[in-house]
C-alpha positions in Angstrom: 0.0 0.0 0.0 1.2 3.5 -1.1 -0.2 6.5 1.3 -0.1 9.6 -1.1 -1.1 13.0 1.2 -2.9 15.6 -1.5 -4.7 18.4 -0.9 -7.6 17.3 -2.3 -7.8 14.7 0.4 -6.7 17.5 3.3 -9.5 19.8 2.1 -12.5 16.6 2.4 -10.7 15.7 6.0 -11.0 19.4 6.9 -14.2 19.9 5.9 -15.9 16.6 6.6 -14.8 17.2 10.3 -14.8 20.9 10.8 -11.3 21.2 11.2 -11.1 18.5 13.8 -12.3 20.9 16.0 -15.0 19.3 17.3 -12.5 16.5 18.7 -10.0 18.8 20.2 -13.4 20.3 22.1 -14.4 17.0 23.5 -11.2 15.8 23.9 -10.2 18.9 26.6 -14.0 17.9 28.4 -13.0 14.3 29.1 -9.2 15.5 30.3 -11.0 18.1 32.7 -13.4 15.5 33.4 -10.7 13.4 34.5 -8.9 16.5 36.6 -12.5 16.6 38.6 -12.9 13.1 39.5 -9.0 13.1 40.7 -9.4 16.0 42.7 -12.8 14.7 44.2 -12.1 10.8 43.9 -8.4 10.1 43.2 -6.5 8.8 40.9 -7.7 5.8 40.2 -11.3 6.8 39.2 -9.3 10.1 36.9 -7.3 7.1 35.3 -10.4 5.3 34.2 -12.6 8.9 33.5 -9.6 9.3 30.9 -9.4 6.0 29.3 -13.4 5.2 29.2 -13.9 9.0 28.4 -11.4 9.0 26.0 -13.0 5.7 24.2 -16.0 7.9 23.7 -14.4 10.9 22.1 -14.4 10.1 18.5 -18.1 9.1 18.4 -19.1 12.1 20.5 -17.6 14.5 18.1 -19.0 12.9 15.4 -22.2 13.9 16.8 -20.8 17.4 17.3 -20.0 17.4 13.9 -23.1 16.1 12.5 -25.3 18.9 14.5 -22.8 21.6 13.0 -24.1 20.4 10.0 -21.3 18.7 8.5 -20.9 14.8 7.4 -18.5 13.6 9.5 -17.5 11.3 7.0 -15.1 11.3 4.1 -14.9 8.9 0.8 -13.9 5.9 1.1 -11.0 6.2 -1.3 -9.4 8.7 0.5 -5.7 7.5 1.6 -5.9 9.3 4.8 -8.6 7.6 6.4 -6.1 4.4 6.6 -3.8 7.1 8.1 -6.2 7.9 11.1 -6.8 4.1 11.5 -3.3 3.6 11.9 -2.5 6.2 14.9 -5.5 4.9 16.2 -4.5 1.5 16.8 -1.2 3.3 17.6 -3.1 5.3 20.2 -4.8 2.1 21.9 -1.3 0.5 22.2 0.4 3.4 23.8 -3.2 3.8 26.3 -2.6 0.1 27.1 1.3 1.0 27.9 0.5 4.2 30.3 -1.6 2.5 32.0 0.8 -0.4 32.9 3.1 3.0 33.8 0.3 4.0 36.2 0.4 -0.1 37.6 4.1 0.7 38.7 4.0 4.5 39.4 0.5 6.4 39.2 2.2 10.1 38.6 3.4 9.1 35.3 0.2 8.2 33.9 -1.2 12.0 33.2 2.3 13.0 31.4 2.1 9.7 29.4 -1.0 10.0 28.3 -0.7 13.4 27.1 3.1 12.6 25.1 0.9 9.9 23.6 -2.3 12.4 22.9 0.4 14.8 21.5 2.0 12.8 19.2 -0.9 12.3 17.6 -1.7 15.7 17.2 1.6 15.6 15.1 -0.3 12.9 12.5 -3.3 14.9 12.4 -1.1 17.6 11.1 -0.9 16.0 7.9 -4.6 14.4 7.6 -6.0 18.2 7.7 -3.0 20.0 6.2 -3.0 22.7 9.2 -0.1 23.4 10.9 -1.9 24.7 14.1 -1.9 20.7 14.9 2.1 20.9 15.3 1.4 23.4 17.7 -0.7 21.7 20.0 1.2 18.1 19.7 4.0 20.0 20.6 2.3 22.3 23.3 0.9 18.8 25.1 4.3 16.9 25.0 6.0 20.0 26.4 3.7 19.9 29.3 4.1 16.2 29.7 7.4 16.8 30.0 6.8 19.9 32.6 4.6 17.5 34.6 7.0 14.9 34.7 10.4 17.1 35.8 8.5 19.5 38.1 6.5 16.2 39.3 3.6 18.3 39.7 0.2 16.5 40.8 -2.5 14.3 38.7 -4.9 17.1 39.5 -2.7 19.4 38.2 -1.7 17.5 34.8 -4.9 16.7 33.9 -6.5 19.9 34.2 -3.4 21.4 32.4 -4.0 18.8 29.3 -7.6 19.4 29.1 -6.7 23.6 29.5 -4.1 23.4 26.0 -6.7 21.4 24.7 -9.9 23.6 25.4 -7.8 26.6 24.3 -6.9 24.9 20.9 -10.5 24.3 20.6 -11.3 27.9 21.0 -8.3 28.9 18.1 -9.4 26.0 15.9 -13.2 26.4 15.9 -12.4 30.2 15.3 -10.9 29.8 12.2 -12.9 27.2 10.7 -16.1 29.0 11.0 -14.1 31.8 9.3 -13.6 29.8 6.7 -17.0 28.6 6.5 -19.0 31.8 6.1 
């Protein structure tokens, strides 16, 4: 299998799912979700609100999608949907692994998870062809990296993962209904 990137391809990814917007929005709710229940439950509960809640974003912003009045779909022959399959089966594995990092020490789960959640940002910079994704992949593995040198708390790292994500939301939502008037 050949994976050719065009922008043909970028332009039915960006406008099928509204930039990925919609994602990045529901993505920050479940890591502040997750900030919540550690503060008020502990760890263990914010590790589970993460990964269940996490299971449920892509559905849930299809349905954000869908009532903004896009498709939430693209063609089947576009490349890039095999791209998104990819790091998502990438992004189960490396789930599966933080959470065996949380099994031998619970503080590195938040900074694992959001390396992992960052580095996928990075792919998503090529399905939609914006280069704002580069900037919050980056943004998210800086501040697993902050997390894990400053050792700051679980309540602290989640909430800081779902704030860069709520505030990419804002930026990226911005500019694609821009784009769509």
């Amino acid at each position: 299998m050949q994976l050719s990137i065009s922008e043909q391809q970028q332009q039915e990814m960006r406008h099928a799912y509204y930039d990925g917007a919609p994602g990045i929005l529901v993505s920050s709710l479940v890591w502040m979700a997750a900030a919540l229940v550690c503060y008020r439950l502990g760890m263990n509960q914010a590790v589970w609100t993460l990964l269940i809640g996490g299971a449920f974003i892509y559905p849930i912003s299809l349905i954000v999608t869908k009532a903004l009045g896009r498709a939430a779909t693209t063609s089947k022959a576009n490349a890039l949907n095999q791209l998104g399959m990819a790091s998502t089966i990438w992004l189960i594995l490396c789930c599966a692994m933080a959470y065996g990092l949380f099994l031998l020490k619970p503080g590195l789960f938040f900074p694992a998870m959001m390396a992992t959640i960052g580095s996928r940002y990075l792919v998503f910079a090529s399905l939609y062809g914006k280069s704002v994704y580069w900037l919050i992949g980056v943004s998210l593995i800086l501040a697993a990296n902050l997390v894990f040198f400053l050792a700051l708390t679980p309540v602290v790292a989640a909430g800081l993962g779902g704030l860069i994500e709520l505030l990419f939301a804002v930026l990226v939502f911005s500019k694609a209904s821009k784009l769509a008037q």
